[in-house]
C-alpha positions in Angstrom: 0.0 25.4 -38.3 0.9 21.9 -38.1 3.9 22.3 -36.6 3.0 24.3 -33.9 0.7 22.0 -33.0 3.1 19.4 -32.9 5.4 21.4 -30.7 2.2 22.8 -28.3 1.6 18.9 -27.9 5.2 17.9 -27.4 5.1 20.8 -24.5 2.3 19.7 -22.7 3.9 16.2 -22.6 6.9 17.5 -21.2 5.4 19.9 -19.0 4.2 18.4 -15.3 1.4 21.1 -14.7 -0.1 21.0 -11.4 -3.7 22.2 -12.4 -5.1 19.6 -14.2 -7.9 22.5 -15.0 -5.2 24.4 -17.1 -7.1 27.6 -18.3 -7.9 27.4 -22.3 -5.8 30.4 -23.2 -2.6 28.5 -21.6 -3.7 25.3 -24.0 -3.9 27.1 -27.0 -0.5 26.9 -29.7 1.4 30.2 -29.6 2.6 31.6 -32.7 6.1 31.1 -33.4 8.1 34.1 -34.2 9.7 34.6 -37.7 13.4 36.4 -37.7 13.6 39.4 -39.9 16.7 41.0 -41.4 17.5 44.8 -40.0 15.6 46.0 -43.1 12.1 44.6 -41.7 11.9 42.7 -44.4 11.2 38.7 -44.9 13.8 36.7 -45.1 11.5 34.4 -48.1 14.8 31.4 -48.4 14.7 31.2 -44.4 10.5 31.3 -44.0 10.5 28.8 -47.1 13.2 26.6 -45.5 11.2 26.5 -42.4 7.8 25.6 -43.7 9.8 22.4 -45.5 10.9 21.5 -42.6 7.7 21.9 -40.5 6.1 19.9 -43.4 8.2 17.0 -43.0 7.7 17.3 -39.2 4.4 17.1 -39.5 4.3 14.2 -42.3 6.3 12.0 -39.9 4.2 12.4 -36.9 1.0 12.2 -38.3 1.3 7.8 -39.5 2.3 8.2 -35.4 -0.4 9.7 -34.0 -3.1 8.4 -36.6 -1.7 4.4 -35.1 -1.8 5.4 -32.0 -5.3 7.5 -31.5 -6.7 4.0 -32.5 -4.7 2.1 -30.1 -4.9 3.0 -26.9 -3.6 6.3 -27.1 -4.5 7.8 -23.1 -2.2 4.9 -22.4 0.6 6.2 -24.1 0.2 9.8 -22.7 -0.1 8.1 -19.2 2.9 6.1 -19.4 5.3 8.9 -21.3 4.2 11.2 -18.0 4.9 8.4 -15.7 8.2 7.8 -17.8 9.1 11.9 -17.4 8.1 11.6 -13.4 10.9 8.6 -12.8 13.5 10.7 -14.3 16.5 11.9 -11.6 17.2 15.1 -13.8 13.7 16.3 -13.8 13.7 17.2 -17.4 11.8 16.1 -20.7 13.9 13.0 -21.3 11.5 11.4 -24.7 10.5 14.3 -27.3 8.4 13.9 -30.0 10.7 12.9 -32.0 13.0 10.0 -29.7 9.0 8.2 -29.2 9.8 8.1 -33.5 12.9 6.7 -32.9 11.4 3.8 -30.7 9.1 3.0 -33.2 11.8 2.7 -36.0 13.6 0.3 -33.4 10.2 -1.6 -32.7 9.8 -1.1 -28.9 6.3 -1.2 -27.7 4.7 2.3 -26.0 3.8 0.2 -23.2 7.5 -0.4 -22.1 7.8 3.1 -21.3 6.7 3.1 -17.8 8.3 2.8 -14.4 9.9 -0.3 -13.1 8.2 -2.5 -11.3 10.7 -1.9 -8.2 10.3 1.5 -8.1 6.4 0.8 -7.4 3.4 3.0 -8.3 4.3 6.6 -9.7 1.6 9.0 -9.0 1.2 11.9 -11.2 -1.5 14.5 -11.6 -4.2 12.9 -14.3 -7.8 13.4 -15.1 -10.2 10.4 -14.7 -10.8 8.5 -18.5 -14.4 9.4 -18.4 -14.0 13.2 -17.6 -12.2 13.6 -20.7 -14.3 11.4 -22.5 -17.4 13.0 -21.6 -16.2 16.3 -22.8 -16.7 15.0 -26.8 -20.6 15.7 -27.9 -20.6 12.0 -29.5 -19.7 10.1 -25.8 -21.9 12.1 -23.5 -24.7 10.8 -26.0 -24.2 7.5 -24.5 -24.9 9.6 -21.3 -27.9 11.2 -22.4 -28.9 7.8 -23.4 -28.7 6.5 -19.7 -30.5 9.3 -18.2 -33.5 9.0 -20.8 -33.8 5.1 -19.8 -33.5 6.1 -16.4 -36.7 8.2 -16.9 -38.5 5.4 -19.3 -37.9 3.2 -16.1 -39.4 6.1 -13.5 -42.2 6.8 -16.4 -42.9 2.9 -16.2 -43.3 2.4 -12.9 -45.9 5.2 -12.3 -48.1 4.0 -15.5 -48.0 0.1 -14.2 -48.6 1.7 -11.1 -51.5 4.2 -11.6 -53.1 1.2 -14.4 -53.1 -1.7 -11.7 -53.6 -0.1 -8.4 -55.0 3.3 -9.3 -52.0 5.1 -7.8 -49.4 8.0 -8.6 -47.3 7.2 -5.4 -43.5 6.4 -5.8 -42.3 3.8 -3.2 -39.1 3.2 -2.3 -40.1 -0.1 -0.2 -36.8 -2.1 -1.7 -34.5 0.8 -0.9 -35.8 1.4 2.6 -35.2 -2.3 3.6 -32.0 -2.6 1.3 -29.9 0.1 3.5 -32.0 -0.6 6.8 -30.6 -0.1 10.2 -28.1 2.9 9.4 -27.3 3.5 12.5 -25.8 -0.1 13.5 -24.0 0.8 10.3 -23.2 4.1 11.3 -21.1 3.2 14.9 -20.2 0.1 13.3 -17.7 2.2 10.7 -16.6 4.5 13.6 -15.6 1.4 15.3 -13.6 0.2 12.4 -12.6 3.6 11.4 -11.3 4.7 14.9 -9.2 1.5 15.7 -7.8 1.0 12.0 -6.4 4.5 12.9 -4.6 4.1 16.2 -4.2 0.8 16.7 -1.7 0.2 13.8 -0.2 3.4 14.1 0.6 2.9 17.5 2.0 -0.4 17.0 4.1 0.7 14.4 5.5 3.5 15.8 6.3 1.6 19.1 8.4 -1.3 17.0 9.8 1.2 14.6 11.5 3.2 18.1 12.2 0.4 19.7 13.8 -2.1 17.0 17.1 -0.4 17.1 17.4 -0.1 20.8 16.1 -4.3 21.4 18.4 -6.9 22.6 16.8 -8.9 20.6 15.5 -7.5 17.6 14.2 -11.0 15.8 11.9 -11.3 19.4 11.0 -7.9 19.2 9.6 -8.1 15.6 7.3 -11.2 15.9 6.0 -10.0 19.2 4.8 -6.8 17.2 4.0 -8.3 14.2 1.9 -11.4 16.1 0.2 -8.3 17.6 -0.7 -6.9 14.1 -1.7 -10.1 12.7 -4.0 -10.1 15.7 -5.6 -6.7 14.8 -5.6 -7.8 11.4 -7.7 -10.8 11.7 -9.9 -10.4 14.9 -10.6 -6.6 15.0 -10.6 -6.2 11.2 -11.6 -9.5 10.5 -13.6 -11.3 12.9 -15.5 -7.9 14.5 -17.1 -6.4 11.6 -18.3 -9.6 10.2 -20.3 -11.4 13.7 -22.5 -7.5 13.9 -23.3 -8.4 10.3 -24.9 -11.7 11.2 -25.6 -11.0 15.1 -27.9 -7.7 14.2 -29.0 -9.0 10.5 -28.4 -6.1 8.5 -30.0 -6.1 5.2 -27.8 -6.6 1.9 -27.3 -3.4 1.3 -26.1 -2.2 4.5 -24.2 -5.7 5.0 -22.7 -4.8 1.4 -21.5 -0.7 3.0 -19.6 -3.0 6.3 -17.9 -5.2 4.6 -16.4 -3.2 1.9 -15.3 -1.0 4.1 -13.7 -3.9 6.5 -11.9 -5.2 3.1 -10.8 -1.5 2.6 -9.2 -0.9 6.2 -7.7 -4.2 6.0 -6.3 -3.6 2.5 -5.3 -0.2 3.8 -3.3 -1.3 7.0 -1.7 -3.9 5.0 -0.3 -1.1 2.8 0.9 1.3 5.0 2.8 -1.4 7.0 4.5 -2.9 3.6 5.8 0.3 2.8 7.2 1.4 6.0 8.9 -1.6 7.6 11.3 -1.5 5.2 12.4 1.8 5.2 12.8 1.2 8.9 14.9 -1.7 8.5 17.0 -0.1 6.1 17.2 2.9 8.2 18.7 0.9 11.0 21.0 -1.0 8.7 22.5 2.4 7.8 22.4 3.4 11.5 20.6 6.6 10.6 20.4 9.1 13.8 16.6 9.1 12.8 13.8 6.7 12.1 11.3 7.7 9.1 8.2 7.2 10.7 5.2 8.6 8.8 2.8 11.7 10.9 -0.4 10.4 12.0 -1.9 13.1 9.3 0.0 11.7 6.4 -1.3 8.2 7.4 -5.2 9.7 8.1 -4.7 11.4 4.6 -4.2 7.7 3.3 -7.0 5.9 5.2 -9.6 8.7 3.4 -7.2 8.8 -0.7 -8.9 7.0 -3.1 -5.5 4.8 -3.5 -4.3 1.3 -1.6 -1.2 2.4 -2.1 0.9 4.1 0.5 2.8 7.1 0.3 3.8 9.6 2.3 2.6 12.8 0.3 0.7 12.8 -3.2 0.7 15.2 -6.2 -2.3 17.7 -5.3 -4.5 20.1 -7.3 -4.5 23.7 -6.0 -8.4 24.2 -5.7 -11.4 22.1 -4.7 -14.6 22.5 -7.3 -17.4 21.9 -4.4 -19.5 22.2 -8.1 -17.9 19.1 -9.1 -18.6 17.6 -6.2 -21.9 18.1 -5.8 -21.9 16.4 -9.3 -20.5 13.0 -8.6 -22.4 12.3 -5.2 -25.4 13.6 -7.0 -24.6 10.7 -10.0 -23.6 8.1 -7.0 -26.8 8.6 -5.7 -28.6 8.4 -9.1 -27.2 5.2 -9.6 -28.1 3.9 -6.8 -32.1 4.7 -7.9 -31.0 3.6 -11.5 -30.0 -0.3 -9.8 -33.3 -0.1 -8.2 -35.4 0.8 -11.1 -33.6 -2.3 -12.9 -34.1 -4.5 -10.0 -38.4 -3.1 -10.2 -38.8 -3.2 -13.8 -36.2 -6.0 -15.1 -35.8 -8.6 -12.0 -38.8 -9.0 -10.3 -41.5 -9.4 -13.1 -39.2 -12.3 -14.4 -38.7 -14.0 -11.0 -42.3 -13.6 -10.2 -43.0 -15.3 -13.2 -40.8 -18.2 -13.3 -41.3 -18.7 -9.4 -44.3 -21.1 -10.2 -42.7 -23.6 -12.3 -40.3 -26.3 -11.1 -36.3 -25.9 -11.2 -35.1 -27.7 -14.7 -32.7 -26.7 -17.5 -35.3 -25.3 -19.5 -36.4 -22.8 -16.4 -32.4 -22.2 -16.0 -31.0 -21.6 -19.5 -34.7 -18.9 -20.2 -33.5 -17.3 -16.8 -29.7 -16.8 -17.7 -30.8 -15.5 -21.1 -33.0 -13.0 -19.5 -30.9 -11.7 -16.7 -28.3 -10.9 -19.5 -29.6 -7.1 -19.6 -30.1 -6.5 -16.2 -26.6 -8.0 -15.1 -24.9 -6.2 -17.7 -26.8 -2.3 -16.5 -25.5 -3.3 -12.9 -22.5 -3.9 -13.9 -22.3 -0.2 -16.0 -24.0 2.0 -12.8 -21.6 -0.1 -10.6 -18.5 1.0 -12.4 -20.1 4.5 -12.9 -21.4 5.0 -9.3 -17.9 3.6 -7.6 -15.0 3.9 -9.5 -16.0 7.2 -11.1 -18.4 9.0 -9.4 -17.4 8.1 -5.7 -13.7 8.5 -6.0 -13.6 11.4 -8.2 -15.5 13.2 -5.4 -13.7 12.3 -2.5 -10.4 12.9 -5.0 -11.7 16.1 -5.7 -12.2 17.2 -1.4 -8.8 15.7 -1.2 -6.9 17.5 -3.6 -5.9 14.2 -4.4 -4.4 14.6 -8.2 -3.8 11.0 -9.7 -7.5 10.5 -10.7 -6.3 7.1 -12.9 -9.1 4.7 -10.7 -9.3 3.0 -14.4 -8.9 2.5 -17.9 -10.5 1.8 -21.2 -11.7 -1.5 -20.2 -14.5 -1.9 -22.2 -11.9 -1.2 -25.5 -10.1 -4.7 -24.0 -9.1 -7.4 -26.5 -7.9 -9.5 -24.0 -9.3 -10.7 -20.4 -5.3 -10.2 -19.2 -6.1 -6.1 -19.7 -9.3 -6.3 -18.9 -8.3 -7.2 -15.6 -5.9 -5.0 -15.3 -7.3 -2.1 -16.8 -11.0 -2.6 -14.9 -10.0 -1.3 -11.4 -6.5 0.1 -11.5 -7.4 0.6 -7.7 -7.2 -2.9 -6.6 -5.0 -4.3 -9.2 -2.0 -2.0 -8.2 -2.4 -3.3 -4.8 -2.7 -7.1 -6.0 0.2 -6.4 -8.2 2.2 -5.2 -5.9 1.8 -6.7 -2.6 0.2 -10.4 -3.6 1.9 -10.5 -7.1 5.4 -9.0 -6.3 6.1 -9.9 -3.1 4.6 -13.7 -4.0 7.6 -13.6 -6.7 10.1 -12.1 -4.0 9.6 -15.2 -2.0 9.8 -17.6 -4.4 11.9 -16.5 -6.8 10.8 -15.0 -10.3 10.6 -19.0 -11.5 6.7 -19.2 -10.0 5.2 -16.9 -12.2 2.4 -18.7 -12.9 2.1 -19.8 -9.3 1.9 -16.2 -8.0 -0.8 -15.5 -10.9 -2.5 -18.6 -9.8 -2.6 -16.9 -5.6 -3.4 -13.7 -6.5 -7.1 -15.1 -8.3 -7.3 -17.3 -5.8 -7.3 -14.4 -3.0 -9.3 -12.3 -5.4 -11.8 -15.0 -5.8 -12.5 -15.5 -2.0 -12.6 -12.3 -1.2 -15.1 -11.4 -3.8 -17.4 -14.5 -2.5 -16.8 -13.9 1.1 -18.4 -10.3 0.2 -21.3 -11.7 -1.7 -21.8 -14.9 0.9 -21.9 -12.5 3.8 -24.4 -9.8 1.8 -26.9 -12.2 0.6 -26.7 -14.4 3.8 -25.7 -17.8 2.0 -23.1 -19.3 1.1 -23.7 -20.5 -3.6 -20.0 -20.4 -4.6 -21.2 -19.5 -8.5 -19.1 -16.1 -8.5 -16.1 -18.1 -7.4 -16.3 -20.5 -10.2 -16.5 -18.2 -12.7 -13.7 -15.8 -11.1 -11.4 -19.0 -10.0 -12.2 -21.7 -13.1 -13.2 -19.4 -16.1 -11.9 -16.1 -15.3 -7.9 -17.8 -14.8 -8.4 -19.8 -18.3 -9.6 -16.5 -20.1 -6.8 -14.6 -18.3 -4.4 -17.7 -19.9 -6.2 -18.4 -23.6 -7.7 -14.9 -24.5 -4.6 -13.2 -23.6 -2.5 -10.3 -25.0 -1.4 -11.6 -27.8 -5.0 -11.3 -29.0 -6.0 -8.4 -31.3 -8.7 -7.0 -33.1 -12.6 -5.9 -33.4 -13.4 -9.8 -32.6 -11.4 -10.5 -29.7 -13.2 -7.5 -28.1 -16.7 -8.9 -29.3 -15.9 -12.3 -27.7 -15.3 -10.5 -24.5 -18.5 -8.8 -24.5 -20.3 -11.8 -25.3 -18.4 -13.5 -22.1 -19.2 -10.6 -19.8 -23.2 -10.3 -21.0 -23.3 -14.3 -20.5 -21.1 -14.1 -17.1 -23.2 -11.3 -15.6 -26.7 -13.5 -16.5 -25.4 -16.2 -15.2 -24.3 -14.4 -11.5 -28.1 -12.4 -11.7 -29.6 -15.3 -12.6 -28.3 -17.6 -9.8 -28.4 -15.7 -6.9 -31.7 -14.1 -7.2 -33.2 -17.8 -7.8 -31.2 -18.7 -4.4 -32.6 -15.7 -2.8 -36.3 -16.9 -3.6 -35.9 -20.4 -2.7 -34.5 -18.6 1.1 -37.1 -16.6 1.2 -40.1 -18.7 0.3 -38.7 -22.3 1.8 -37.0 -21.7 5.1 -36.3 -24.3 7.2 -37.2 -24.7 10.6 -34.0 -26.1 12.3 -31.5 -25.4 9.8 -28.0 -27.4 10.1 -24.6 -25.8 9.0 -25.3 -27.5 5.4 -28.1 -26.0 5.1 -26.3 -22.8 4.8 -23.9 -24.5 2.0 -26.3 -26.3 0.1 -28.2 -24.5 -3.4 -32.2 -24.5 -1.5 -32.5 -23.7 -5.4 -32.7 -27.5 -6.7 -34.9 -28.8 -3.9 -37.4 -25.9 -3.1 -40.6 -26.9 -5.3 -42.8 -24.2 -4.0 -40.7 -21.7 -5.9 -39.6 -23.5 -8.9 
């Protein structure tokens, strides 16, 4: 029995199904068939020789899989698929038993994926958590959510119904938090209309006409001045004055400005990977120029990738069901921040509002917004890079459901960051990190790490800044000062149960400090506005000087 479930497993590697939904019967080991003589009877020396064999087949790969189940072992499977995918001849290249062989010859798992010049290999792959959720033990932790969800709901009615006499749920923090949908509304068909014509058209017009120019250096940078232009005042500029000129509320500042970083991040894509097949195109004075359909690139504005390609590996079927499911749990989570924000947030900044700002106020505060940070942080990973882009995977038939990893099993802030949104990181990786090293040569390694925090950490406080209406650079320092050093000190070389306790201890204190500093700035805003406010008013913390709050 072992060994046919070594050799059902060593299948399935090998195999690159389409339905990720494979039915159970197809899953299960088949029976391997014993040769009998003429006679009908058992041959018992060639059944005996075979069970010795299986035995040893299975005593060699269990040490294997027992080392790798507790180290990272989806990661494996992911990159031996990835590993199959790149192959020319299509067929199982690594068995069972050559992955043996690289462990005799101490290469590591993880060097079994694609080269970095090949880029991104998409392959049809469920999303961690699915699988996860599927074992009685995890979707405890589940169950566990949902009950506090209802403690929280319970809560609210009982402090409710005791102070006011009451049984009415409000929704008053919602209903300003995503106020004035509509602006928002024509705001994203705006952005959504021009990031798909505009670029398209310009890169269809230079793509036809680069072969044909007199000057094809001239004819480049007038194109490319013209995308740089859409790029940074459509994109860039546009979105960002009807956030301030029509003073959306955070959360509906929060839905523009994603989606303005998306589009942007998008474009940038699907520009990187054409031009150069352009260019190479003319250099081998093709009779035709690969430009992409305008359905293959609004198929890519909508995938749950930033990475451009012209077709993806699909699933067969769309489960509406499933569907249903993940906007259902979005939207949950959504009620679940609230509920933290009712219960957790504003009963400690009510109380603390009436003393003045000191360390002693600060350090109580930090400690206190430790366990709210910490549940947005969980519903924000749950509600985003699970929920939301599973479902729009799923109405996509988009099969490469890999939006992360096991991130919270991270030793190391190097894989944490890597591993925490696969999403963005590929795009970093390969279009800030790669081409930075392209440029400059492979010698400014550290440099290009150095640039691509630095872009991560703008962009991550230009999003906040423009949500919360100030400008209190705290998320920047932690991302820029603390969250480079960790990425240096704490990095892969560091193993075991206490390097992952050290990061948990870093991201509780790191999300308390970010709850903690904001909301005070947000009181202090609201409670001591100034009259005739100066452009350092908008830069400097009203936190430390606002006494009617603190």
């Amino acid at each position: 029995m072992v060994g046919e479930e070594k050799t059902s497993l060593r299948n399935r590697w090998c195999k690159s199904s389409e339905n990720p939904e494979e039915d159970e019967d197809e899953r299960k080991p088949k029976k391997e068939s014993v040769e009998t003589p003429d006679n009908g009877q058992l041959n018992v020396n060639q059944l005996l020789s075979k069970k010795i064999q299986l035995t040893v087949e299975a005593e060699q790969l269990k040490p294997f899989f027992m080392k790798e189940v507790g180290n990272h072992f989806d990661d494996f499977v992911t990159n031996l698929i990835e590993k199959s995918a790149s192959l020319e001849n299509g067929g199982c290249a690594l068995t069972s038993f050559s992955v043996l062989e690289g462990e005799k010859n101490n290469y590591r798992v993880q060097d079994l994926r694609a080269p970095p010049e090949q880029g991104k290999l998409f392959v049809i792959r469920r999303s961690l958590l699915d699988e996860l959720l599927e074992v009685d033990h995890i979707r405890t932790i589940y169950h566990m959510f949902i009950a506090l969800l209802v403690i929280f709901i319970l809560s609210t009615v009982v402090v409710d119904y005791i102070d006011e006499g009451r049984l009415v749920l409000e929704f008053s923090l919602l209903s300003y938090a995503f106020g004035k949908l509509p602006i928002v509304i024509w705001t994203w068909c705006a952005m959504f209309l021009s990031t798909l014509s505009i670029p398209y058209f310009l890169f269809h017009r230079w793509a036809n006409g680069y072969r044909k120019s007199s000057y094809p250096v001239l004819h480049s940078v007038v194109y490319g001045s013209l995308f740089v232009f859409f790029q940074i005042g459509g994109l860039g500029f546009g979105p960002t004055y009807v956030t301030l000129a029509y003073t959306l509320p955070p959360a509906s500042r929060i839905i523009v400005i994603l989606e303005q970083i998306r589009f942007v991040m998008k474009v940038h894509s699907f520009i990187r990977e054409n031009v150069p097949r352009v260019l190479e195109s003319a250099k081998k004075k093709s009779s035709t120029v690969p430009i992409p359909t305008i359905g293959q690139y609004l198929y890519f504005l909508f995938a749950p990738t930033l990475i451009y390609r012209d077709s993806y590996p699909r699933t067969p079927t769309i489960r509406w069901g499933y569907v249903a499911t993940q906007f259902a749990q979005t939207f949950g989570c959504i009620f679940y921040v609230y509920y933290v924000f009712e219960r957790l947030c504003f009963p400690l900044f009510g109380n603390i509002k009436q003393e003045p700002f000191s360390a002693r106020v600060l350090v109580l505060c930090v400690f206190n917004s430790m366990l709210p940070g910490v549940l947005i942080l969980f519903l924000s990973f749950f509600a985003f890079l699970h929920c939301w882009l599973n479902a729009f995977a799923e109405m996509l038939r988009f099969g490469d459901r890999m939006f992360y990893k096991d991130w919270w099993n991270s030793t190391s802030y190097s894989n944490y960051y890597r591993t925490w949104n696969v999403v963005v990181h590929d795009w970093l990786y390969y279009y800030a990190y790669k081409d930075f090293l392209w440029f400059f040569t492979k010698r400014f390694k550290s440099a290009a790490m150095l640039a691509v925090f630095a872009v991560s950490a703008i962009v991550h406080e230009y999003a906040l800044a423009l949500c919360l209406s100030f400008f209190y650079p705290v998320l920047f320092v932690l991302f820029m000062f603390f969250g480079m050093a960790f990425n240096f000190i704490v990095n892969d070389s560091r193993k075991g149960p206490i390097w992952n306790v050290m990061m948990w201890i870093s991201l509780f204190l790191g999300h308390g400090i970010i709850v903690c500093f904001y909301s005070q700035e947000w009181y202090a805003r609201q409670h001591c506005p100034l009259k005739n406010p100066t452009f350092l008013d908008y830069v400097r913390p009203r936190s430390w000087t606002c006494r009617y709050v603190f």
